[in-house]
C-alpha positions, 0 to 999 in steps of 0.5 A, spaced: 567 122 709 562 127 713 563 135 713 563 137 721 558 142 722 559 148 720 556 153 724 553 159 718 556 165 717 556 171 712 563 171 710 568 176 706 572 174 701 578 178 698 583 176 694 585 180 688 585 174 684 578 173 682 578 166 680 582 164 687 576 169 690 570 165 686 574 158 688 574 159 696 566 163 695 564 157 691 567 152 697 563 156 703 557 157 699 557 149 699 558 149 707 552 153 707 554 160 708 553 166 705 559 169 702 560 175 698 567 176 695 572 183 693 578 183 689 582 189 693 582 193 700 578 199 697 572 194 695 573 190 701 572 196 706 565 199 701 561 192 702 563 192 710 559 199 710 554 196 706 552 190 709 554 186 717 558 181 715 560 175 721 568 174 718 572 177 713 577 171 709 583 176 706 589 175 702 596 177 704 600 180 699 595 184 694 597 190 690 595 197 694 592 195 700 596 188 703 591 184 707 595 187 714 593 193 712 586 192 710 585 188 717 587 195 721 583 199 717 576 194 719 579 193 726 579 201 726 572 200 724 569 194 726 573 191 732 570 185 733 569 183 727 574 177 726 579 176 719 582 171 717 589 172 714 590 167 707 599 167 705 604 165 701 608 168 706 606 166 713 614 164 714 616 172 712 611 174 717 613 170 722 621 172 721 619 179 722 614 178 727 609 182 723 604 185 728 598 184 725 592 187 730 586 183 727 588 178 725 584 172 728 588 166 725 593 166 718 593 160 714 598 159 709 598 157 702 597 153 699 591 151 703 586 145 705 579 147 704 579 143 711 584 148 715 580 154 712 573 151 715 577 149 722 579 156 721 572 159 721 570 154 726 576 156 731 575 163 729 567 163 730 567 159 736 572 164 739 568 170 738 561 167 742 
């Protein structure tokens, strides 16, 4: 089975599990995009001063700084810079109807790899 065409992007992966961080960098890097990886919010919102990214792909429930917090903190700063919720708690969100500004798309865990690329496709699409 082919990989539909990706179009390459430059990704920030943060997830304060590095090893889930290390497996979704090795995936993307595999489709051809570049991607760099933070394992919290803080580390996060350093890299995206230092360097333009095209997505960001963000855990939700991480120690100091959730994932929803962290998209309104790139939001104030980079507003069209899309970000892509990854969750184990997508029913929770949805029964609180959690806002969640920035947010381009969610994808609940566990994930495919194939619902992540369809995400980024999606999200990277929406934004040209």
């Amino acid at each position: 089975m082919s990989k539909p065409k990706v179009v390459k992007c430059r990704i920030l992966v943060v997830d304060d599990e590095p090893l889930v961080g290390d497996a979704v960098k090795m995936m993307l890097t595999h489709d051809g995009h570049v991607v760099e990886t933070a394992t919290n919010g803080a580390d996060a919102l350093a890299c995206l001063e230092q360097a333009a990214f095209d997505l960001v792909i963000t855990d939700y429930f991480m120690p100091e700084m959730k994932g929803d917090e962290l998209a309104r903190r790139i939001q104030q700063r980079h507003p069209d810079l899309p970000i892509v919720l990854i969750t184990a708690h997508e029913e929770n969100l949805k029964a609180q109807r959690t806002p969640l500004p920035g947010v381009s798309s969610v994808i609940s865990k566990p994930f495919l790899i194939d619902d992540l690329r369809a995400a980024i496709r999606q999200t990277v699409a929406a934004r040209r």
